[in-house]
C-alpha positions in Angstrom: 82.0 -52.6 -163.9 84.8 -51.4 -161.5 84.2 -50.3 -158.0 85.3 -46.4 -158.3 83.1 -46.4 -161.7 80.4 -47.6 -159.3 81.3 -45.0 -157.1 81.2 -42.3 -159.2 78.0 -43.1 -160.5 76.6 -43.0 -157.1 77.9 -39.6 -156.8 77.0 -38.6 -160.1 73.7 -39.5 -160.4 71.6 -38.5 -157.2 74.2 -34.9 -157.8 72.1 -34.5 -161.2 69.1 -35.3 -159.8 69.5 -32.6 -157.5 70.2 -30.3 -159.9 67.6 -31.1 -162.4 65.2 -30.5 -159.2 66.3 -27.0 -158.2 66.4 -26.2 -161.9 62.4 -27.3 -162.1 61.9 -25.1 -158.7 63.5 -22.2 -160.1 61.1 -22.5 -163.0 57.8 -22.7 -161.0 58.9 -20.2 -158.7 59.5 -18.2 -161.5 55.9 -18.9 -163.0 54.2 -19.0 -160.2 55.3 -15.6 -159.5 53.9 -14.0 -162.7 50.6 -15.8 -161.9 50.2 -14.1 -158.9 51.3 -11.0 -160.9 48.4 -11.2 -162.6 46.1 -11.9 -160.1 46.9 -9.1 -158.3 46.0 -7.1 -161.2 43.0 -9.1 -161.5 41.7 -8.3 -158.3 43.0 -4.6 -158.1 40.4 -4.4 -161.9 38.0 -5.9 -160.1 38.0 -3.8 -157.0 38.3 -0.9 -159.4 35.2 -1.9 -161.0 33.2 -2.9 -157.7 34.3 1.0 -156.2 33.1 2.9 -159.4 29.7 1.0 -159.3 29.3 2.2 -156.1 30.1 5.8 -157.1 27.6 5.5 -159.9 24.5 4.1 -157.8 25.6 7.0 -155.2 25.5 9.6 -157.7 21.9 8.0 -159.6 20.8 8.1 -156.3 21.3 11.9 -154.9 22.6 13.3 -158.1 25.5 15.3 -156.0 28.7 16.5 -157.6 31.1 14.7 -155.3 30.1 10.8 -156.4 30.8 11.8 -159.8 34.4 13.1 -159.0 35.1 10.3 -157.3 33.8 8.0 -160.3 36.0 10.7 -162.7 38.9 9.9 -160.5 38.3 5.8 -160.2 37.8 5.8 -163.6 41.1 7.6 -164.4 43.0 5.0 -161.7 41.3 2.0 -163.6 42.1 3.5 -166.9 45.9 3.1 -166.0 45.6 0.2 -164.6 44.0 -1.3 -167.6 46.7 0.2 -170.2 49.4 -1.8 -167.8 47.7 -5.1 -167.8 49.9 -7.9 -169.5 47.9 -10.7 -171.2 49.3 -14.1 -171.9 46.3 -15.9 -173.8 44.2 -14.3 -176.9 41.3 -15.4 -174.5 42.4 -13.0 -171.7 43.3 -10.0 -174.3 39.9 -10.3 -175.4 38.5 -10.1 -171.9 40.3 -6.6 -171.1 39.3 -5.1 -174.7 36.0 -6.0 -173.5 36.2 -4.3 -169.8 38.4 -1.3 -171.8 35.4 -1.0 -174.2 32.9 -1.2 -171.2 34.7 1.3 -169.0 34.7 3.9 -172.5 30.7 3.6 -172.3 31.1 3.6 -168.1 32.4 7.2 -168.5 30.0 8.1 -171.0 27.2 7.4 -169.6 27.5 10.3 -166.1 26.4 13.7 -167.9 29.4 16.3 -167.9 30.9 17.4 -165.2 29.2 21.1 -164.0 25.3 20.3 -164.9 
């Protein structure tokens, strides 16, 4: 092997190694961005969810109109943040048709609004 093929190797291959690195950085920056997408949905359903039991103990509690506003309202936010979630696994879609089915019964279960 000739010296400027030798040479061109050696400038050639840590070159592609670079590359091949900042192509597999780009690639878990770009994943490791959409997990944390969906963690902060996560935790923004579970705050939801921790708020509007709170509203419901209040309002079992002293049976006053404003707890039960504040659950309508809660309820509503957590409604549209459920209809934006994104779901990557068949696991994790069943998980939010089980908290969407469970905050459908949440809502039912305060009497209407005005007794």
């Amino acid at each position: 092997m000739k010296i400027s093929s030798r040479l061109r190797l050696a400038i050639f291959i840590p070159a592609l190694m670079a590359l091949a690195i900042i192509v597999a950085l780009v690639i878990s920056y770009q994943d490791m961005a959409k997990t944390q997408e969906a963690g902060d949905t996560i935790r923004q359903v579970r705050s939801s969810i921790t708020e509007l039991n709170h509203f419901v103990f209040s309002y079992i509690l002293y049976h006053e109109e404003r707890p039960k506003q504040q659950f309508l309202a809660g309820h509503n936010e957590l409604t549209q943040l459920l209809a934006s979630a994104r779901v990557q696994t068949p696991d994790q879609q069943h998980l939010l048709d089980n908290i969407r089915g469970d905050s459908v019964n949440y809502e039912r279960a305060l009497p209407p609004v005005g007794l």
